[in-house]
C-alpha positions as CSV (number, residue, x, y, z in Angstrom):
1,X,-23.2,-7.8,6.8
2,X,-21.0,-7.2,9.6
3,X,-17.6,-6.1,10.1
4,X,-15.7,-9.0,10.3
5,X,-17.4,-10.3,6.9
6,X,-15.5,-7.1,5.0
7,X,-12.3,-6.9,3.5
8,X,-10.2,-4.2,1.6
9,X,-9.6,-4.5,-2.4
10,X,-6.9,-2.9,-4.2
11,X,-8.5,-1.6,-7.3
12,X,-5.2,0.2,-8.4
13,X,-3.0,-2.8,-8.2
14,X,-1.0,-2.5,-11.9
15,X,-0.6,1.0,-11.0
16,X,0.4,0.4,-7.5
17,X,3.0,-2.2,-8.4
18,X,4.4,0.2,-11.1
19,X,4.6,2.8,-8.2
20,X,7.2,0.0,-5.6
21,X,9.1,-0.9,-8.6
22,X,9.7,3.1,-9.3
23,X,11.0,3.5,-5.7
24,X,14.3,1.5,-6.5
25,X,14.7,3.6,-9.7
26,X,18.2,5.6,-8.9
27,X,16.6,8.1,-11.6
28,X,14.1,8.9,-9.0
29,X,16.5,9.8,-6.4
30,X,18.6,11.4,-9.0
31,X,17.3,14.2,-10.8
32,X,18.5,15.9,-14.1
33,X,18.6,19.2,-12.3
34,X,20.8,17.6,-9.0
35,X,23.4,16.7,-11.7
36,X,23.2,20.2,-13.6
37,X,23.6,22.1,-9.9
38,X,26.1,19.4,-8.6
39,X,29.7,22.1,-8.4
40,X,29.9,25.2,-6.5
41,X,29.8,28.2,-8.2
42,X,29.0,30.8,-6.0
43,X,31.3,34.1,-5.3
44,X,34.6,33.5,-3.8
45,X,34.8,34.1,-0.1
46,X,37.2,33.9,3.0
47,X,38.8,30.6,3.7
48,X,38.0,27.6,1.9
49,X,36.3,27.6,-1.3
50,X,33.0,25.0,-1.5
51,X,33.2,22.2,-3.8
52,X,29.6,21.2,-3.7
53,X,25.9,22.7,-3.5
54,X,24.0,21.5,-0.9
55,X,21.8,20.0,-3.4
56,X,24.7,17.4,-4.6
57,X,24.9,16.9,-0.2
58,X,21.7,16.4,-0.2
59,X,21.3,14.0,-3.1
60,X,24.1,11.7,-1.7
61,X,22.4,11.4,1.8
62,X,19.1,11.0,0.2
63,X,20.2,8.2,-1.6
64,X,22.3,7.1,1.7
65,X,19.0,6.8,3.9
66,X,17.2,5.3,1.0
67,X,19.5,2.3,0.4
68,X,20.4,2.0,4.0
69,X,24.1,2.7,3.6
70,X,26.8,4.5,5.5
71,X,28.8,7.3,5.2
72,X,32.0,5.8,3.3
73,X,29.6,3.4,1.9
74,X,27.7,6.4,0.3
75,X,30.8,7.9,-0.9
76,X,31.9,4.6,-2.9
77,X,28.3,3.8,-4.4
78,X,27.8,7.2,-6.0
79,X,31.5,6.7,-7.1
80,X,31.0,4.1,-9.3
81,X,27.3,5.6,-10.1
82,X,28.7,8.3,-11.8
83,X,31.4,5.9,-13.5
84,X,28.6,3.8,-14.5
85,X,27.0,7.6,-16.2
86,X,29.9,8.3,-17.8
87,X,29.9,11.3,-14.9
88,X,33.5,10.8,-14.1
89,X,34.5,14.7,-14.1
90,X,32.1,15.4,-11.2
91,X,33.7,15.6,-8.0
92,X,32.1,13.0,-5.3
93,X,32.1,14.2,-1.7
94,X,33.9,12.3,0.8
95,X,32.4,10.7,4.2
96,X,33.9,13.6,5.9
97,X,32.1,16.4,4.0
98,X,28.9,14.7,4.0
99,X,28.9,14.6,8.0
100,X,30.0,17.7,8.4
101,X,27.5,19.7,6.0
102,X,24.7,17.5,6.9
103,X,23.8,19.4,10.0
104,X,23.6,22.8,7.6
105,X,21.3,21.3,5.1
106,X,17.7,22.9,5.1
107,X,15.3,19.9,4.2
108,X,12.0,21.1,3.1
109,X,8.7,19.2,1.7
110,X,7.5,21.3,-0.6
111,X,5.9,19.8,-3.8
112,X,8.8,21.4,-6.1
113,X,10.8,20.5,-8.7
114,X,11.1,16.8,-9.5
115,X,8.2,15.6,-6.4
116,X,5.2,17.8,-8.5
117,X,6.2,15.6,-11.6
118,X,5.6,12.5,-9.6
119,X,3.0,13.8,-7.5
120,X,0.7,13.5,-10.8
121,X,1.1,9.6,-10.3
122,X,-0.6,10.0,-6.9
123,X,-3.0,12.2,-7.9
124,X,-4.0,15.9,-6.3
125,X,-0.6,17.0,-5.0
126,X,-1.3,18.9,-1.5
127,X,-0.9,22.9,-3.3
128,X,-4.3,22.0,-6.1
129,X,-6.2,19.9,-2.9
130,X,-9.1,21.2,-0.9
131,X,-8.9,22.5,2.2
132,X,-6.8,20.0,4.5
133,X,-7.4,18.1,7.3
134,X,-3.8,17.5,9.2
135,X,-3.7,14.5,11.3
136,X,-0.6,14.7,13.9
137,X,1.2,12.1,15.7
138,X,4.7,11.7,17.6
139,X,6.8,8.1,17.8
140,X,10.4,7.2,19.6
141,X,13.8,6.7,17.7
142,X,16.2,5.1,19.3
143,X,19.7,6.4,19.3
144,X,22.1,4.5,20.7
145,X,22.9,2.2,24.1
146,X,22.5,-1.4,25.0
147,X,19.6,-3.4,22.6
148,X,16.8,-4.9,24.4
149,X,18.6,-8.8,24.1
150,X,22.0,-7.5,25.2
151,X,20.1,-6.2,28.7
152,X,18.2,-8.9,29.0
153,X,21.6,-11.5,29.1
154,X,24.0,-9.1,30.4
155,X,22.0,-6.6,32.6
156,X,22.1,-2.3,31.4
157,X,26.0,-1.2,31.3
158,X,25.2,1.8,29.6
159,X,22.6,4.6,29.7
160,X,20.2,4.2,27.1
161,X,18.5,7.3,25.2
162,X,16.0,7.8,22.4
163,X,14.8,10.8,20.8
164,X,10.6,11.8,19.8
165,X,9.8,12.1,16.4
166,X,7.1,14.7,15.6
167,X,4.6,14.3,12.3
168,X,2.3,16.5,10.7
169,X,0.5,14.6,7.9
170,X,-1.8,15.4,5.5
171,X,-4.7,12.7,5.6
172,X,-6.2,12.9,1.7
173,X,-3.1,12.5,0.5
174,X,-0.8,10.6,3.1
175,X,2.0,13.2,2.4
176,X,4.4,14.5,5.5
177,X,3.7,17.8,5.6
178,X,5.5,18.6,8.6
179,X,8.2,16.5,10.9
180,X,10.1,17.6,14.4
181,X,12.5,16.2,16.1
182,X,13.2,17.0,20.3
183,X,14.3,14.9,22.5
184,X,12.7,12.2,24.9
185,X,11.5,14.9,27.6
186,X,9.6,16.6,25.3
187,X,6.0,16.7,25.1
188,X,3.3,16.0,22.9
189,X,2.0,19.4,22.8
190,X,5.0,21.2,22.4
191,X,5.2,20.5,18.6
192,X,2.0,21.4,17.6
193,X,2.8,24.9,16.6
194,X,6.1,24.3,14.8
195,X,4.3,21.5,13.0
196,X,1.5,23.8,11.8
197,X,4.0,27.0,10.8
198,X,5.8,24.1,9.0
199,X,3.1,22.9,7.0
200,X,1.3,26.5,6.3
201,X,4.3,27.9,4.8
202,X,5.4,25.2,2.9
203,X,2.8,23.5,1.8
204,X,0.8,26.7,0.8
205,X,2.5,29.3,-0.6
206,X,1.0,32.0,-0.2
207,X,2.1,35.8,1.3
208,X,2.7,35.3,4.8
209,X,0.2,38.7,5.8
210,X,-2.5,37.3,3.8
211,X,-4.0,35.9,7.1
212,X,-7.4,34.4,5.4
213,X,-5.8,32.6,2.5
214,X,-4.0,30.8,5.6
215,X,-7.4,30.2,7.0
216,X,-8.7,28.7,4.0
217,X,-5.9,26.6,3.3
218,X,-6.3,24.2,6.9
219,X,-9.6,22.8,8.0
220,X,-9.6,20.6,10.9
221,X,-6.4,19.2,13.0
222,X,-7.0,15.5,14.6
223,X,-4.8,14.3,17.5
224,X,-4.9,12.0,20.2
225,X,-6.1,12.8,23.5
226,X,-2.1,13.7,24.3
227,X,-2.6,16.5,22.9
228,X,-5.6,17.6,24.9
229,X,-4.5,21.0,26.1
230,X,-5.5,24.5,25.8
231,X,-2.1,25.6,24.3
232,X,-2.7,23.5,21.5
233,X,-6.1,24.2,21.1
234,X,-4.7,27.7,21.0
235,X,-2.2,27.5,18.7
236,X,-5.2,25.4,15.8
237,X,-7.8,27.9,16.0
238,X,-5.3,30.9,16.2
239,X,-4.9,29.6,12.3
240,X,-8.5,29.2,11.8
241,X,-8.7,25.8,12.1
242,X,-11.4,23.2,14.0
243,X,-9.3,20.9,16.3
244,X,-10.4,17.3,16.6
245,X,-9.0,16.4,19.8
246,X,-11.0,13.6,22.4
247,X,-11.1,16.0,25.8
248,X,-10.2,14.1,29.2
249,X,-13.1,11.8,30.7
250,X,-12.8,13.8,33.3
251,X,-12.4,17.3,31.4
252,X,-14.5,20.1,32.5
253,X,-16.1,22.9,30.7
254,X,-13.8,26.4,31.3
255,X,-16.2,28.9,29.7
256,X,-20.7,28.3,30.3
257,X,-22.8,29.9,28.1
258,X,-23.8,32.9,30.2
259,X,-20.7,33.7,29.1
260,X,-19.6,36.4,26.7
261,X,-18.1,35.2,22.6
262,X,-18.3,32.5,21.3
263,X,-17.8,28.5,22.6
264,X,-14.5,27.5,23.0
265,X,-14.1,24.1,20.9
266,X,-12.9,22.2,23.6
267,X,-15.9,22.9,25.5
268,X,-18.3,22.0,22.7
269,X,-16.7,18.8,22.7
270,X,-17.2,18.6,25.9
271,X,-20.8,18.9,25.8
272,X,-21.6,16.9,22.9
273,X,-19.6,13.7,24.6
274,X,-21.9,14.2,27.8
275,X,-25.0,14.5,25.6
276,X,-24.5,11.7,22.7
277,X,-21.4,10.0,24.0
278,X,-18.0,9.7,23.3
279,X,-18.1,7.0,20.5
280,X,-20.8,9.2,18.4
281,X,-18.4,12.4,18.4
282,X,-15.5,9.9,17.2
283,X,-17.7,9.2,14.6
284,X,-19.5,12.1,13.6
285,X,-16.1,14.8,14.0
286,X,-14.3,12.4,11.5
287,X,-12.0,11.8,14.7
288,X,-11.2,8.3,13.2
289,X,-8.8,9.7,10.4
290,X,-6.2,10.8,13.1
291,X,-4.8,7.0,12.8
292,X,-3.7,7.7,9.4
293,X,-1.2,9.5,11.3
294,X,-0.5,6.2,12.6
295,X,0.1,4.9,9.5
296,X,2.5,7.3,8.7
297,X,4.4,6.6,11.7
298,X,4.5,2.5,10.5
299,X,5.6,3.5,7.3
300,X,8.2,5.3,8.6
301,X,9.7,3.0,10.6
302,X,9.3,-0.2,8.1
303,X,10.7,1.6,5.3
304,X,13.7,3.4,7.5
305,X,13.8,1.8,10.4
306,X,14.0,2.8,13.8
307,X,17.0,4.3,15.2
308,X,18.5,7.9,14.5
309,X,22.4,6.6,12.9
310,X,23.9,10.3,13.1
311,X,25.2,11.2,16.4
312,X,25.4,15.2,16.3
313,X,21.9,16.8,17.0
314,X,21.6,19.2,13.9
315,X,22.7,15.6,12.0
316,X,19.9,14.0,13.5
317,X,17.2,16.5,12.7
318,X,18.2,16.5,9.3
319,X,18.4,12.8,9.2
320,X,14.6,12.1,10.0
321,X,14.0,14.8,8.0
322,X,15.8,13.1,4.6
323,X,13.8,10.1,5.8
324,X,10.7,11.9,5.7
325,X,10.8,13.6,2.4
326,X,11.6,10.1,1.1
327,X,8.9,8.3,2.0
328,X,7.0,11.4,0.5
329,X,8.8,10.9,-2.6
330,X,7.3,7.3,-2.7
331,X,3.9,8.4,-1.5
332,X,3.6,10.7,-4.7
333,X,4.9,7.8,-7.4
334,X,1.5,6.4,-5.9
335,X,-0.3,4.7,-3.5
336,X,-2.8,1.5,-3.2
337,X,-6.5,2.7,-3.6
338,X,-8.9,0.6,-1.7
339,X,-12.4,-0.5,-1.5
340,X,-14.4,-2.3,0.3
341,X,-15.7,-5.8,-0.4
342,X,-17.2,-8.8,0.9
343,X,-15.3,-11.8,2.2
């Protein structure tokens, strides 16, 4: 049978659908305990006193890159939420102190609190998993200036800028474990090692001197061949992981075996490609799961789209950031498991 005669099968498809219906739920995106921790009430201090926690921020953007709305939008839809839950004693925040604490928010995607109890939908959450394999992969927002049909009629008026998204994502599970944000001279390589910090504190918690349960915790990294360079080779096995990076065709071997210590992995690569070939070290370093970091990248942009809204760059970062931990939210109410079949 060849390829082309094979198809994928949902087997899951009851649970699945259960799992896209859940992700319009407002209970999802509104926990018990965001409701309970809504009103300030720390210590007094200097100046103006806070009316909300940065959890009730948080919750109304969540919900504001979820449904696609706008600042003043946001304000008047948990409005008459809150009306509609008989919640008409808790303070709303206005446009104006949504955009201005936005930027101060601290947006993490750890499996706590109300993501574990959905996690079990979607089975091993990424804490109880084996050893990981991180796939990474980086994609363009745009930001703002002339669109593509306005240029086309009219010719480019104004300068046009766009900003790199960075994401670390776990490939057993599909969950973000890690997301950047620089701007459009940035490159590839650069974000490798605040991905990784990201995702080994976060995602493992475990003491921060306990070096090997770091090492236990992430396998292998996959990347494309952008990321083909010794500083990020560096900064994987510097945390005891095996990259899974394709070396350039015309890469060349920086330490030979009369050498002292052991092979670089770079230069094991290397070797195996001029032996067996490059497709047969694709296939046999499991190189082929770095597109699920692809995938990721679609899924971001279908579900929330493709430009950056804010404008200030600390609103930005935790913009994409809001976006990511929503699609993890959705990835943990469950996802399509697939077989394959004949045509």
């Amino acid at each position: 049978m060849s390829v082309s005669d094979e198809t994928h099968k949902v087997e899951n498809w009851s649970e699945y659908n259960d799992a896209l219906v859940d992700r319009g739920r407002l209970t999802v995106w509104i926990s018990k305990e965001a409701i309970e921790g809504w009103e300030d009430e720390s210590p007094p201090q200097q100046g103006a006193q806070w009316t909300f926690t940065d959890l009730a921020i948080q919750t109304c953007l969540q919900m504001k890159v979820v449904y696609g709305l706008g600042l003043r939008e946001t304000e008047g839809f948990v409005e008459s939420l809150f009306e509609l839950m008989s919640l008409e004693e808790l303070p709303v925040p206005d446009y104006t102190t949504l955009s201005k604490r936005q930027g101060d928010l601290d947006i993490d995607f750890s499996g706590s609190g109300s993501d574990s109890e959905a996690g079990s939908k979607a089975g091993k959450s990424t804490e109880e998993s084996e050893p990981m394999h991180l796939v990474i992969d980086s994609t363009g927002l745009k930001v703002y200036g002339e669109g593509e049909w306005k240029q086309r009629i009219h010719g480019k008026q104004k300068r046009r800028t766009w900003r790199k998204l960075h994401l670390g994502v776990e490939s057993g599970t599909g969950v973000i474990t890690a997301a950047t944000l620089t701007d459009n001279t940035s490159g590839d390589g650069s974000q490798v090692e605040p991905l990784l910090e990201e995702t080994l504190s976060e995602t493992f918690e475990t003491d921060p001197s306990d070096t090997e349960a770091e090492d236990t915790a992430l396998d292998t990294v996959g990347a494309d061949g952008a990321y083909d360079t010794w500083d990020v080779y560096s900064a994987i096995t510097d945390r005891g992981a095996r990259p899974i990076i394709p070396p350039q065709k015309n890469a060349k071997i920086k330490k030979h075996g009369n050498c002292s210590g052991p092979p670089l992995p770079r230069d094991e690569a290397i070797r195996y490609i001029r032996g067996h070939g490059r497709k047969k070290w694709k296939r046999t370093r499991g190189y082929h799961r770095r597109s699920l970091a692809e995938t990721a990248v679609y899924r971001f942009k279908q579900l929330m789209g493709r430009f950056v809204e804010a404008r200030r760059w600390e609103n930005e970062r935790t913009e994409v950031r809001l976006k990511a931990k929503a699609i993890n939210k959705m990835t943990r109410l469950g996802m399509p498991e697939t077989s394959k079949a004949a045509v």
